[in-house]
C-alpha positions, 0 to 999 in steps of 0.5 A: 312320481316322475322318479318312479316312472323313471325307474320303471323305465331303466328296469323295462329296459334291462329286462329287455336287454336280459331277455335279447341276451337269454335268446342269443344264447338259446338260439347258438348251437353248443360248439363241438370242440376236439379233445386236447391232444395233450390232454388225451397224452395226459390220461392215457399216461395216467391209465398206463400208470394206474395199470401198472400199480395195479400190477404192482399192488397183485405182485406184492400182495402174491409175495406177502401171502407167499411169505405168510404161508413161509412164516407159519410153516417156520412157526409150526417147525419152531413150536415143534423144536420148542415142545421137544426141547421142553420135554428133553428138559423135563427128562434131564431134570427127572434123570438129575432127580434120580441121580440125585437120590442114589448118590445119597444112598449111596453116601449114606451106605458108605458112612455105614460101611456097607457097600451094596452093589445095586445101589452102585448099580442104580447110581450108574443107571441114573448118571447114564439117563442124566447124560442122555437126557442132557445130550437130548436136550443139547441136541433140541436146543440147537435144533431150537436154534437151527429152526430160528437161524433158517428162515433168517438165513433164507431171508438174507439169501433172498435179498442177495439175490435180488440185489444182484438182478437189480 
């Protein structure tokens, strides 16, 4: 028994000590330390920084809807020049057709010995339209590939002038 109260004895005196240490710290005023001034430096830097990203962030996203609104203008005038170039060579393959057709009526009037003036005449008409259609079609495929080689063009451009401000 004497083990017991002795036990009993060193726990009263640690909760003694416990509650002397928990009023101590109850009757200190919490202390009133100033800001680090470098740790002050240190978050103005880090709102400076973030305040310039920020601007940074608005910057590149202006420039990427600018160049948005570039690349489906570009689009448009590419999907232009491509329908007028499909449709250029829709009309040279008819016109070829054509010619075509009337050089072998006439081969098969000449066989026969008997030269007819409109089918020489139709002949002549057909070759005409095949070599505007052809000479449209030239003209759409370089328009196709002007419309392609500009916004290259403007872009090279572009990034020459920025090399040369920075």
């Amino acid at each position: 028994m004497s083990q017991i109260e002795e036990l009993q004895g060193r726990i009263n005196a640690a909760m003694n000590r416990i509650g002397a240490g928990v009023e101590a710290l109850a009757s200190r005023e919490p202390e009133q330390s100033a800001p680090d001034p470098v740790v002050l430096e240190q978050l103005e830097e880090e709102k400076l920084a973030n305040a310039q990203l920020q601007e940074r962030l608005k910057s590149v996203k202006t420039k990427h809807a600018v160049q948005i609104e570039q690349l489906t203008a570009d689009l448009a005038v590419q999907t232009q020049s491509m329908a007028r170039l499909d449709m250029d060579l829709q009309r040279l393959r008819q016109s070829n057709e054509q010619l075509r057709d009337s050089n072998a009526a006439l081969r098969k009037a000449n066989e026969e010995g008997v030269g007819e003036p409109h089918l020489i005449n139709k002949a002549m008409l057909a070759e005409l339209e095949a070599l505007r259609a052809t000479q449209a079609a030239e003209a759409a495929e370089s328009s196709a590939v002007l419309s392609r080689l500009e916004p290259l063009l403007a872009a090279a451009a572009a990034a020459v002038e920025d090399e040369e401000d920075a």
